[in-house]
MMTF fields as JSON, N, C-alpha, C and O atoms, coordinates in Angstrom:
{
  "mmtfVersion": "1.0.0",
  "mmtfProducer": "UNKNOWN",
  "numBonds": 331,
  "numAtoms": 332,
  "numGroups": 83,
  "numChains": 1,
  "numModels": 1,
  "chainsPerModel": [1],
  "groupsPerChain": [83],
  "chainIdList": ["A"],
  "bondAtomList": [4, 2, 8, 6, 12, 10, 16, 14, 20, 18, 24, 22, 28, 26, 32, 30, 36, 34, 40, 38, 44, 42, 48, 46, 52, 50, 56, 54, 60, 58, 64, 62, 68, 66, 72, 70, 76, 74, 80, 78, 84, 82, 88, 86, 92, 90, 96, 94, 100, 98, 104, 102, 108, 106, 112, 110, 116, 114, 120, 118, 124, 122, 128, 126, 132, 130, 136, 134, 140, 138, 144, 142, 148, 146, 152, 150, 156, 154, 160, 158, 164, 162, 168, 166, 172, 170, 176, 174, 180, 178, 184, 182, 188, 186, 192, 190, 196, 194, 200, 198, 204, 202, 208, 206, 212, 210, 216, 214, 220, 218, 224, 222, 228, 226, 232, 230, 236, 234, 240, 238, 244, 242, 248, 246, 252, 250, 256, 254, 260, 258, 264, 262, 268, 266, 272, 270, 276, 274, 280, 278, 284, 282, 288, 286, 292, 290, 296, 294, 300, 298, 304, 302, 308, 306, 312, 310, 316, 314, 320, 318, 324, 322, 328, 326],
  "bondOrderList": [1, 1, 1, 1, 1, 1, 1, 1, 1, 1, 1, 1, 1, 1, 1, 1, 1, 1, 1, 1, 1, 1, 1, 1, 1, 1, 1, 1, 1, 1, 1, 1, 1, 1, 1, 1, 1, 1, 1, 1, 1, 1, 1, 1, 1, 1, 1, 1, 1, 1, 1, 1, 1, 1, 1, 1, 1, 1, 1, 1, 1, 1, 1, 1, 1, 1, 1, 1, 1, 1, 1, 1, 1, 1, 1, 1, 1, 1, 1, 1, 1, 1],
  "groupList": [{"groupName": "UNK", "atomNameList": ["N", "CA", "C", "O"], "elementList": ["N", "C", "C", "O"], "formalChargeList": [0, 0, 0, 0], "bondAtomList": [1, 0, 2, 1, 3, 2], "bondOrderList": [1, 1, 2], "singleLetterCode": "X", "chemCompType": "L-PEPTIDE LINKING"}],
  "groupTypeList": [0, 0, 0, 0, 0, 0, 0, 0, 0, 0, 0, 0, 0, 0, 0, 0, 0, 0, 0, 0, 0, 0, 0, 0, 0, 0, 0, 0, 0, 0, 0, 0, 0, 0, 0, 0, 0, 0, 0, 0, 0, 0, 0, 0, 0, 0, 0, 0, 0, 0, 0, 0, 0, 0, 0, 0, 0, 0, 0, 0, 0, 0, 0, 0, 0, 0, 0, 0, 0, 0, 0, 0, 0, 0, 0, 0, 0, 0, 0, 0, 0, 0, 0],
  "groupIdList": [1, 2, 3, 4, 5, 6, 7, 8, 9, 10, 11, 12, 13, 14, 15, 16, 17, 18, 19, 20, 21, 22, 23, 24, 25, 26, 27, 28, 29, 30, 31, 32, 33, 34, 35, 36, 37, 38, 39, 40, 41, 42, 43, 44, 45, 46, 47, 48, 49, 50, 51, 52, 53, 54, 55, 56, 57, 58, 59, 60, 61, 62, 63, 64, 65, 66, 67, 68, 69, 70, 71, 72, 73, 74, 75, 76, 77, 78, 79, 80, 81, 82, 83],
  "secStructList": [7, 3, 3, 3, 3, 3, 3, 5, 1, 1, 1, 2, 2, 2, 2, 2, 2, 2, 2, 2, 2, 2, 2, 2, 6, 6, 7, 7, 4, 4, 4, 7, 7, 3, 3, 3, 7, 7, 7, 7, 1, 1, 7, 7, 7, 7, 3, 3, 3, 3, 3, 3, 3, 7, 1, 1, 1, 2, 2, 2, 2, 2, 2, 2, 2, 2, 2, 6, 6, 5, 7, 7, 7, 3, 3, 3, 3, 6, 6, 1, 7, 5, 7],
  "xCoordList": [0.836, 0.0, 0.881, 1.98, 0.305, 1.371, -0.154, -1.308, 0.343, -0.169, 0.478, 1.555, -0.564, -0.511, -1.299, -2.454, -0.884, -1.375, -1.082, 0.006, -2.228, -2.185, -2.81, -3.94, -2.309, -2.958, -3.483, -3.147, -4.516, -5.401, -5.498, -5.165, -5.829, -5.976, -7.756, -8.065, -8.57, -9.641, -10.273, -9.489, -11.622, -12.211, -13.154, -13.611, -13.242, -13.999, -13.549, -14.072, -12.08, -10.933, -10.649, -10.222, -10.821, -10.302, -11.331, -11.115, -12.515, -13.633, -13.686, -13.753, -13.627, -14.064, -12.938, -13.361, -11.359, -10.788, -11.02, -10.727, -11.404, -11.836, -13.275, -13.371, -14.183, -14.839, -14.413, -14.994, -13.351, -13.164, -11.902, -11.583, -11.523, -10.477, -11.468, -11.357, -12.218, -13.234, -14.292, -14.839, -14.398, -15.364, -14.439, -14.819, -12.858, -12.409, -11.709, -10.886, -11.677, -10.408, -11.402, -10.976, -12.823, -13.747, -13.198, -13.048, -12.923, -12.503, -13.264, -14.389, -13.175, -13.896, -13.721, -12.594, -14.504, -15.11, -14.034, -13.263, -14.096, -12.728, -11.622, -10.707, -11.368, -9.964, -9.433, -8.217, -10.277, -9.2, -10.048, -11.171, -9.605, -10.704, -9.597, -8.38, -10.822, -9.888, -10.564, -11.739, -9.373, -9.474, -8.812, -7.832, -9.505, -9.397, -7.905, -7.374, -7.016, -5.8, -5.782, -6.706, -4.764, -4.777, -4.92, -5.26, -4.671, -4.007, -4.046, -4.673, -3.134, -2.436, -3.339, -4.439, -3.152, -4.265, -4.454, -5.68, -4.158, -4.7, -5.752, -5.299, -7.473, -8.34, -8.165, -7.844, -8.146, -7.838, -8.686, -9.306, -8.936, -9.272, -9.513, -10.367, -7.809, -6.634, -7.408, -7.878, -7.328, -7.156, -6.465, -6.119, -6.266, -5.334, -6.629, -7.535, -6.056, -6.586, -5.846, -4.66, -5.999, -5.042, -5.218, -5.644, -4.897, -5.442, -4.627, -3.417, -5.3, -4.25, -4.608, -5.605, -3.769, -3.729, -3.084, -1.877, -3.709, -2.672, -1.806, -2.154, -0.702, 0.56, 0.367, 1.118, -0.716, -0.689, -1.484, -1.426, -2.084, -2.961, -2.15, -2.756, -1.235, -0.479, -0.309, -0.843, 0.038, 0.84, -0.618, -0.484, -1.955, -3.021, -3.305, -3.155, -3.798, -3.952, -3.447, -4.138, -2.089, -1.029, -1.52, -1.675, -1.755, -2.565, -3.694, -3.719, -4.794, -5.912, -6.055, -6.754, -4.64, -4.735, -4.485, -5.074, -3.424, -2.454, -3.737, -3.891, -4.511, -5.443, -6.542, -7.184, -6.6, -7.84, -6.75, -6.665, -6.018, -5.442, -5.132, -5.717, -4.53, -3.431, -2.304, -1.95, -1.27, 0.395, 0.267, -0.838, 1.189, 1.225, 2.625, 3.655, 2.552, 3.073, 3.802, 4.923, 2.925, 3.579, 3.302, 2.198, 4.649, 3.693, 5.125, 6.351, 4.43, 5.539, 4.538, 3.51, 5.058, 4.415, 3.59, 3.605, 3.038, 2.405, 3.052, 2.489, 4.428, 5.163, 6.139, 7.111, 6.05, 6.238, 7.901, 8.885, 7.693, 9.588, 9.065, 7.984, 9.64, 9.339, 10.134, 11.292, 8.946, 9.023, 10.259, 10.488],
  "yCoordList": [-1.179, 0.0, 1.244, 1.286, 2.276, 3.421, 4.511, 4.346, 5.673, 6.568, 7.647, 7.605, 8.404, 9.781, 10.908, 10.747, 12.017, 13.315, 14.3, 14.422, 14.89, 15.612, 17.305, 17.342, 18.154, 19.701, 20.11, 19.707, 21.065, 21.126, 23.041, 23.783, 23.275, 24.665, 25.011, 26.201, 24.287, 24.375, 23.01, 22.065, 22.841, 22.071, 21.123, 19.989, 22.25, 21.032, 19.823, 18.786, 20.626, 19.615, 18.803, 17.708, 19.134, 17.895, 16.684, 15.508, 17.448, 16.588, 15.609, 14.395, 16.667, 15.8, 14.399, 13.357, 14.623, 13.476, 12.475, 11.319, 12.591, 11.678, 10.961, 9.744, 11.585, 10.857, 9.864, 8.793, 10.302, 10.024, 8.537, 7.561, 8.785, 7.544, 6.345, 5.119, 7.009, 5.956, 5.099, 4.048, 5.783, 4.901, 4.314, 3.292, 4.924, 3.707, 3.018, 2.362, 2.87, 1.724, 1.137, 0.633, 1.359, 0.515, 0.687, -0.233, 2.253, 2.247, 2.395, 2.83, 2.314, 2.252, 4.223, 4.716, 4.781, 6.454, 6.695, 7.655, 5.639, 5.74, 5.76, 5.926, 5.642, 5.422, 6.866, 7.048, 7.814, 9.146, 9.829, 9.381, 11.025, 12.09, 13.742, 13.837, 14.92, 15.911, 16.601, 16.467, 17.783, 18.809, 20.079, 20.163, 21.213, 22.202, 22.573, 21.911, 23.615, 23.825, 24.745, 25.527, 25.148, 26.086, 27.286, 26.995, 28.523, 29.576, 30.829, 30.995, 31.422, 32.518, 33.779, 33.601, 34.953, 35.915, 35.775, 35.703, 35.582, 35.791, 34.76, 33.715, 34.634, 33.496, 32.519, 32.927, 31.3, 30.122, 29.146, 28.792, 28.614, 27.867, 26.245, 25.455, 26.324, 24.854, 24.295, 24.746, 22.835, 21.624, 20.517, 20.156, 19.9, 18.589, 17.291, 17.355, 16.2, 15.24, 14.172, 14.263, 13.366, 12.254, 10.836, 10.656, 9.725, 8.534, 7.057, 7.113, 5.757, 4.908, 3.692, 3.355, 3.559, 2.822, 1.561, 1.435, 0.758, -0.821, -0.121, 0.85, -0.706, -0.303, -0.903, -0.568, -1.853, -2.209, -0.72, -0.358, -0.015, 1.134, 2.602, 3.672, 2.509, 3.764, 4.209, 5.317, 4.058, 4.694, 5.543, 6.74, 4.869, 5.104, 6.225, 7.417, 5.633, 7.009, 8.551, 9.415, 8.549, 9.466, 10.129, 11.349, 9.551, 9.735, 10.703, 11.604, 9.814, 10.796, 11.986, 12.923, 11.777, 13.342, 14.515, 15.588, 14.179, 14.759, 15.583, 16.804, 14.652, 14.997, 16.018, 16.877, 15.72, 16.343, 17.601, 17.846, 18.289, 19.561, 19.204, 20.045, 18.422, 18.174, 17.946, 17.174, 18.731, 18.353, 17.369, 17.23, 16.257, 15.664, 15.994, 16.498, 15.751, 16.316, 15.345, 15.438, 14.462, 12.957, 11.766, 11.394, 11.047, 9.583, 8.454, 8.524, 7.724, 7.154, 5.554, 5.308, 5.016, 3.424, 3.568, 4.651, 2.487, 2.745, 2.523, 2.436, 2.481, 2.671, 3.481, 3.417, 4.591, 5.943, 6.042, 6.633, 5.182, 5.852, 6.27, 5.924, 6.762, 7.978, 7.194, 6.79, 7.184, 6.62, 7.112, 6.636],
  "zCoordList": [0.0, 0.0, 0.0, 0.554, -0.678, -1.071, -0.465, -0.863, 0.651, 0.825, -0.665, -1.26, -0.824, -1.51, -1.35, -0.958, -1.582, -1.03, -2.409, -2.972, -2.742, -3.783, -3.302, -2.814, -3.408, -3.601, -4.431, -5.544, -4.326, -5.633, -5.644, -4.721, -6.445, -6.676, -6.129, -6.191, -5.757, -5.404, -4.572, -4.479, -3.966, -3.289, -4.264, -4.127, -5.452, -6.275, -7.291, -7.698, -7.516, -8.568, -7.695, -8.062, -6.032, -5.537, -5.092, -4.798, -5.167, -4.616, -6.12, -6.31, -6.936, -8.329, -8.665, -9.166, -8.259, -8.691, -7.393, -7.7, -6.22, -5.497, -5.885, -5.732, -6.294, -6.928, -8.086, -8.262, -8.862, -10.17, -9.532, -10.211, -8.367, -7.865, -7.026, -7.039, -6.482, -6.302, -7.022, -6.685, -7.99, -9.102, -10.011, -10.583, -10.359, -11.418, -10.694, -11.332, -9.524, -8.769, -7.451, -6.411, -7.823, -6.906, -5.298, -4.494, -5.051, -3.4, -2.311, -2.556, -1.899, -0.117, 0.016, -0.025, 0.111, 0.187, 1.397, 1.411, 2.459, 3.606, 3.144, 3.95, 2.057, 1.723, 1.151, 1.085, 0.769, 0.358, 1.15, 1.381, 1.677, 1.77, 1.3, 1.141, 1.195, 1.031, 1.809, 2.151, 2.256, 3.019, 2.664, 1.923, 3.333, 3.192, 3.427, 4.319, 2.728, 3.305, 3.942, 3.721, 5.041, 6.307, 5.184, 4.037, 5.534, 4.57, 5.923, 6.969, 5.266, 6.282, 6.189, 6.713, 5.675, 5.375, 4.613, 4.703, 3.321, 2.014, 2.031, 2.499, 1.562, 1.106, 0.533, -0.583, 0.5, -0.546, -0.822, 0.18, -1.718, -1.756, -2.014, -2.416, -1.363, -2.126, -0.953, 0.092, -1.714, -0.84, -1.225, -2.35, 0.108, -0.759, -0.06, 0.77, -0.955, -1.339, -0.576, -0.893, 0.144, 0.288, 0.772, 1.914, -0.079, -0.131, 0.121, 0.339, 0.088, 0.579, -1.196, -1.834, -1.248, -2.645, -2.824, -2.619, -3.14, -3.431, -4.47, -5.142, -4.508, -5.308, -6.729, -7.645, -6.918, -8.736, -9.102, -10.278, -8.303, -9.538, -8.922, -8.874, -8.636, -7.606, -9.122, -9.08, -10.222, -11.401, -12.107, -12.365, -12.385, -12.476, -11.592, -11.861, -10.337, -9.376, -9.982, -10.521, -9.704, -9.71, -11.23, -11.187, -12.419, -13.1, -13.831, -14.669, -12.832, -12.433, -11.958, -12.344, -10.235, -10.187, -10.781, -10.656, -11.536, -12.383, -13.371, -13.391, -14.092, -15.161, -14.48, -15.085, -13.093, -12.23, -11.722, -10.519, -12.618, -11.857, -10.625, -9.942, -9.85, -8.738, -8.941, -9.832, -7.953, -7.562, -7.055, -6.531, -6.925, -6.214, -4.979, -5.425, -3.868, -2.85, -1.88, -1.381, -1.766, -1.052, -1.731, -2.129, -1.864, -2.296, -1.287, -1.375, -0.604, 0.531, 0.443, -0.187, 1.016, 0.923, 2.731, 3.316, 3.273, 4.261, 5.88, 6.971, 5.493, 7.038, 6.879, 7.631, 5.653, 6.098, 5.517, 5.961, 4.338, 3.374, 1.963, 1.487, 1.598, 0.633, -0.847, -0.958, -1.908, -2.966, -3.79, -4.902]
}
């Protein structure tokens, strides 16, 4: 299993590729969620995205977000070493 974490320029590019990772890789809705990002004074409206992935569709995933307007930011396996 490979955690990943993607930033998005908005709440809906990110809501939208979580939808779009859960319907083509049949996931459990528990398995990504996104959230709002902190922001200092200026308004924002980034969020990041971040999910747990079997490692045969990690290349897919990475993918999707990519196509759904996300950076990707972290991608580490699930006891925490960095791809």
């Amino acid at each position: 299993m490979r955690v990943l974490a993607a930033s998005f320029p908005d709440d809906a590019s990110a809501r939208s590729a979580r939808s779009r990772l859960i319907r083509d890789f049949d996931l459990d809705d528990r398995q990504i969620g996104v959230e709002a990002l902190a922001h200092g004074r200026r308004l924002s409206d980034m969020a990041i995205l971040a999910g747990r992935f079997q490692d045969s569709i990690v290349a897919a995933a990475r993918a999707v977000v990519e196509q759904s307007g996300g950076t990707l930011v972290i991608d580490i396996d699930d006891r925490g070493r960095n791809a």
